[in-house]
C-alpha positions, 0 to 999 in steps of 0.5 A: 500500500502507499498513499499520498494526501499531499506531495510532501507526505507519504505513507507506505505499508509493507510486510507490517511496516507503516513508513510515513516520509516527510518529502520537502527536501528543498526546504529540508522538509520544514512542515506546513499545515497542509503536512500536519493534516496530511500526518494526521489523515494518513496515520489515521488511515494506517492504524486501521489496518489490522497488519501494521505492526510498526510505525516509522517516520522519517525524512528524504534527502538526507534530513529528517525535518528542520522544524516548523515552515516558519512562514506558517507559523507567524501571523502577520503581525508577528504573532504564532498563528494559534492555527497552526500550533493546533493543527501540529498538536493534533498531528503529534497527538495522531503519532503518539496515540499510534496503536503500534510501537512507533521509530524516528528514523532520523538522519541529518538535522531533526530541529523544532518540529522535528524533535517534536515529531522524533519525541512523540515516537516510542523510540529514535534511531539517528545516524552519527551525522544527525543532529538536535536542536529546538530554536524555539526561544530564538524565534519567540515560540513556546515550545508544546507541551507534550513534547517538552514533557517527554524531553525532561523525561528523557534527558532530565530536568538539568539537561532539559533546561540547558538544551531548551534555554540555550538552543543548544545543537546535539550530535547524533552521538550526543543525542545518543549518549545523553538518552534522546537517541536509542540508537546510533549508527550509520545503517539505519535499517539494521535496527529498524528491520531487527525491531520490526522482525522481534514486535512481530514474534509478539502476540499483536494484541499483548503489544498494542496493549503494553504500548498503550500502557507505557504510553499512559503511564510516561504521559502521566503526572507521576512520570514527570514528578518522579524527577 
């Protein structure tokens, strides 16, 4: 199966494996509105296919996504376009809310949005040459939520801080060595193919459940005060 809502998103589904591409390479897949619904309309579309046993989103042209179309984002008076951020919420909520155990697969810069998009998946796989950063305070945004969330739990309230107040940039090692990349390595597919082959020995329905649960327990109140 494949399918395109818009020529800058597409899904492909093979043997379990649901693939959702960014495909801007010209502007090193910086996201739009129209890409966030399409994320959202296509996920939509996957998980109701009873084969999909892994979700991988990744970016073409050697870039995972370098954030936010800023000409979306800003109004034209300078304001963030409150349009924009919802449909963005939404989208990472659709990839979050995924029935089966999601991958960033992630080459090259993965910035603002992007790390959104990455942080909103189960887990991360990023080449050596990959990198991280969240300019958002730069730019005058307020960086969502959930996604801030997720950070602190994966880096720590200390590292957190310094990576989101500074706009500090993270290697692919960095990333990897500080608890943001689960993976780090130069073949990308290696790990993914050997993560998708051991969901598949599961019982699918005692894998979507534990990812539901682990997903519920990392999103609750607990998970965040526990550091």
């Amino acid at each position: 199966m494949a399918k395109t809502v818009t020529e800058h998103v597409h899904l492909t589904v093979d043997a379990g494996l649901a693939v959702l591409e960014l495909r801007r390479p010209e502007k090193r897949n910086a996201v739009t509105a129209e890409m966030w619904e399409a994320i959202v309309d296509l996920l939509a579309e996957a998980a109701a296919l009873q084969h999909v046993r892994v979700l991988a989103i990744q970016g073409s042209g050697g870039v995972f996504c370098a954030g936010a179309d800023l000409s979306a984002v800003k109004t034209s008076t300078g304001e963030v376009s409150i349009q924009y951020r919802e449909l963005a919420v939404r989208a990472l909520s659709a990839i979050a809310s995924f029935p089966a155990p999601s991958v960033a697969v992630i080459d090259g810069a993965c910035v603002g949005g992007g790390c959104s998009i990455a942080l909103a998946c189960d887990l991360r796989f990023a080449t050596p040459e990959s990198f991280f950063r969240v300019p958002a305070v730069r730019h005058g945004i307020v960086y969502d939520e959930a996604s801030m969330d997720r950070l602190i739990q994966l880096l720590g309230p200390s590292r957190a801080a310094h990576f989101m107040c500074t706009a500090a940039t993270l290697s692919g090692d960095q990333a990897h060595h500080a608890g943001l990349v689960d993976e780090c390595t130069d073949r990308l597919d290696i790990p993914l193919e050997q993560f998708v082959a051991e969901v598949a020995q599961g019982d699918w329905h005692t894998v979507a459940r534990t990812r539901a649960l682990l997903r519920k327990l990392a999103d609750s109140p607990a998970a965040v005060s526990a550091y």
